[in-house]
C-alpha positions as CSV (number, residue, x, y, z in Angstrom):
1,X,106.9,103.3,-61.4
2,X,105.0,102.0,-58.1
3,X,102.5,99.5,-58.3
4,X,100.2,101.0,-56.1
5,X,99.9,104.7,-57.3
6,X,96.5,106.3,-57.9
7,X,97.0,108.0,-61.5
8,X,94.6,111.2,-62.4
9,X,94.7,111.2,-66.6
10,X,93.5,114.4,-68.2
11,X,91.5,115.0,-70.9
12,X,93.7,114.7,-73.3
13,X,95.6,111.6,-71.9
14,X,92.3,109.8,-72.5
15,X,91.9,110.5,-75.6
16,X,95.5,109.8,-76.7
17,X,94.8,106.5,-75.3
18,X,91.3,106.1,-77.5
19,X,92.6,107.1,-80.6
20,X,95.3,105.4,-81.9
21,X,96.3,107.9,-84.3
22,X,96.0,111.0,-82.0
23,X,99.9,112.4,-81.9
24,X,100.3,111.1,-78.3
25,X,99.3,108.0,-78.5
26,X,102.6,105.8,-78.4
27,X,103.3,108.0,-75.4
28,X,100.3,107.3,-73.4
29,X,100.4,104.1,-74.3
30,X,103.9,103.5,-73.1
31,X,103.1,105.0,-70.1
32,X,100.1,103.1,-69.6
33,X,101.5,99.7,-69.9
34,X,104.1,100.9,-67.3
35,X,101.5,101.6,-64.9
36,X,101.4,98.4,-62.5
37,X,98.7,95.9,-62.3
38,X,97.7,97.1,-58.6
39,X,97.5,101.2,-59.8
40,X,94.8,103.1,-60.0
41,X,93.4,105.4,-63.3
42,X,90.5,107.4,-62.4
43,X,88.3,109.3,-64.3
44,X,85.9,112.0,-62.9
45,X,82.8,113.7,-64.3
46,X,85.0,116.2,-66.2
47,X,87.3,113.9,-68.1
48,X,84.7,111.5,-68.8
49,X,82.7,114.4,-70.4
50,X,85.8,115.4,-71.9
51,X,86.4,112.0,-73.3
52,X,83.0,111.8,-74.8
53,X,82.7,115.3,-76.1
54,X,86.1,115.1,-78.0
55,X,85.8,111.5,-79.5
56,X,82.3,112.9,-81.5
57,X,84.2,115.9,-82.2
58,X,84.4,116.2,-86.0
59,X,87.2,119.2,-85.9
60,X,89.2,116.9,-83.5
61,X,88.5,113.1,-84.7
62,X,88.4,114.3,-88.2
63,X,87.5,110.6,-90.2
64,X,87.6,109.2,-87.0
65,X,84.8,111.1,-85.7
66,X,82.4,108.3,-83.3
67,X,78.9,108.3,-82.9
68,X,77.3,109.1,-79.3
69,X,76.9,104.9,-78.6
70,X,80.6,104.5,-80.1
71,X,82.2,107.2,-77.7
72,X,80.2,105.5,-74.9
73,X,81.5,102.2,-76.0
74,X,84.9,103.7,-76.0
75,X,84.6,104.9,-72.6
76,X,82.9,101.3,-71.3
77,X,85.9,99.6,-72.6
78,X,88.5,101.6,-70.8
79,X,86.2,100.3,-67.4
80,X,86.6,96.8,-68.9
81,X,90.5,97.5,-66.9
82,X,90.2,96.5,-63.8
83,X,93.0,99.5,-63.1
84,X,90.0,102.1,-64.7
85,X,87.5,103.6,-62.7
86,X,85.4,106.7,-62.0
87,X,85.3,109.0,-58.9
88,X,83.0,111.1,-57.7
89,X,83.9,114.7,-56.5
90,X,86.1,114.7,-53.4
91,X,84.6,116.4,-50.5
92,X,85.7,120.4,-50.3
93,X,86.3,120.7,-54.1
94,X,83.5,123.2,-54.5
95,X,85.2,125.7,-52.0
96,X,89.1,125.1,-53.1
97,X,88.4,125.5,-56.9
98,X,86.7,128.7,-56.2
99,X,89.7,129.7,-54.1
100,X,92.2,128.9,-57.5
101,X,89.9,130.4,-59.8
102,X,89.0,133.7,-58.2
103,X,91.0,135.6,-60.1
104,X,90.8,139.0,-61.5
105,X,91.8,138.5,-64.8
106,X,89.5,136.8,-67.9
107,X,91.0,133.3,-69.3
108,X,88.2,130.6,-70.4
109,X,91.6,127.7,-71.0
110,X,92.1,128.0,-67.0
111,X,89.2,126.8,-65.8
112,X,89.4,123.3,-66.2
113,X,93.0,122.8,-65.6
114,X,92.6,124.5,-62.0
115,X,89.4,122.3,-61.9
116,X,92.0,118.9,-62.8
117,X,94.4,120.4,-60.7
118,X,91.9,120.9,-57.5
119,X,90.6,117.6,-57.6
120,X,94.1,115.7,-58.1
121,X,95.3,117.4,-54.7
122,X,91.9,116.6,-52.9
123,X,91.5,113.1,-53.8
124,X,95.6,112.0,-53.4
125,X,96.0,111.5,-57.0
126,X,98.7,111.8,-59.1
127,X,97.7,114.3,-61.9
128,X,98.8,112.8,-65.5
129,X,99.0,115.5,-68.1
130,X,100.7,116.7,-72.0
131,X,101.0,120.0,-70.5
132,X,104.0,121.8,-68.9
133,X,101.6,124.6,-67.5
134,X,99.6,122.1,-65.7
135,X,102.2,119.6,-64.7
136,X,103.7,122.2,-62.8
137,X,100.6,123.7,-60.9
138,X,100.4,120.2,-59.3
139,X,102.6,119.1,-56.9
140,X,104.1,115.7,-58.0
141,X,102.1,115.4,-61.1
142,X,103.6,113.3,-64.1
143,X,104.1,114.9,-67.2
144,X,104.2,112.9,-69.7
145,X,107.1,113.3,-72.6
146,X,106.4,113.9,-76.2
C-alpha cells in the first residue's frame, strides 16, 4: 500500500477498530497496521458521530456498551495517531450530495453512504468500507475483505 494515501474509514471501519471484539476487527486492524506511517485517516463530522453514537449503543456494544466520556475517550485516542485526524466538509458537498440523493424513490440506508461517498470524491480520499454496495459507488475505494 502507498505511504502517502489519504484513507476515508467509514462508520463501521471505526468502530471495528474500537472494539476489539466487533467481527471485523482483525481485518481492520490488519489493514490498519498496513497503512504507512506518512498516510492519512480522516474522520469527518458524520463518522465521528457515528463513532460515538454506536460505541454507547447498548443493542450494538451489548456488555461493551461505553459511557458518553468513554466513547469520547475512545475517539481522543484514535487522535493520539499522528496518521488520525478530522476534516471539515470539503467545499461543494452541500450541492453534489443533493445531486446523488435526489432520487425518487424512499430508502433511509442510502443517505449516508451517498453522503461517505460524496465527501470521499470531493476531498481526494480514498473511501475505506465493509460494504460491497458502497465500495463500488466510489471510484477507487478499498474494500476491505472479511
Amino acid at each position: 500500500m502507498s505511504t502517502s494515501t489519504s484513507h476515508f474509514p467509514d462508520v463501521n471501519v471505526w468502530v471495528a477498530l474500537a472494539h476489539e471484539r466487533h467481527t471485523h476487527h482483525r481485518v481492520a486492524s490488519e489493514w490498519i497496521d498496513s497503512v504507512g506511517p506518512r498516510s492519512a485517516l480522516y474522520f469527518c463530522r458524520i463518522s465521528q458521530l457515528g463513532l460515538l453514537r454506536t460505541l454507547t449503543t447498548g443493542g450494538a456494544m451489548g456488555g461493551d456498551v461505553l459511557t458518553q466520556a468513554q466513547a469520547w475517550m475512545t475517539y481522543d485516542s484514535f487522535l493520539e495517531d499522528s496518521r488520525n485526524r478530522f476534516m471539515d466538509e470539503p467545499a461543494g458537498i452541500e450541492q453534489e450530495f443533493r445531486e446523488r440523493t435526489f432520487r425518487d424513490e424512499a430508502s433511509n440506508k442510502l443517505w449516508a453512504d451517498a453522503y461517505f461517498a460524496t465527501f470521499a470524491q470531493l476531498a481526494g480520499l480514498k473511501l475505506v468500507t465493509f460494504d460491497k454496495a458502497l465500495a463500488k459507488s466510489v471510484p477507487g475505494a478499498l474494500l476491505l475483505r472479511l
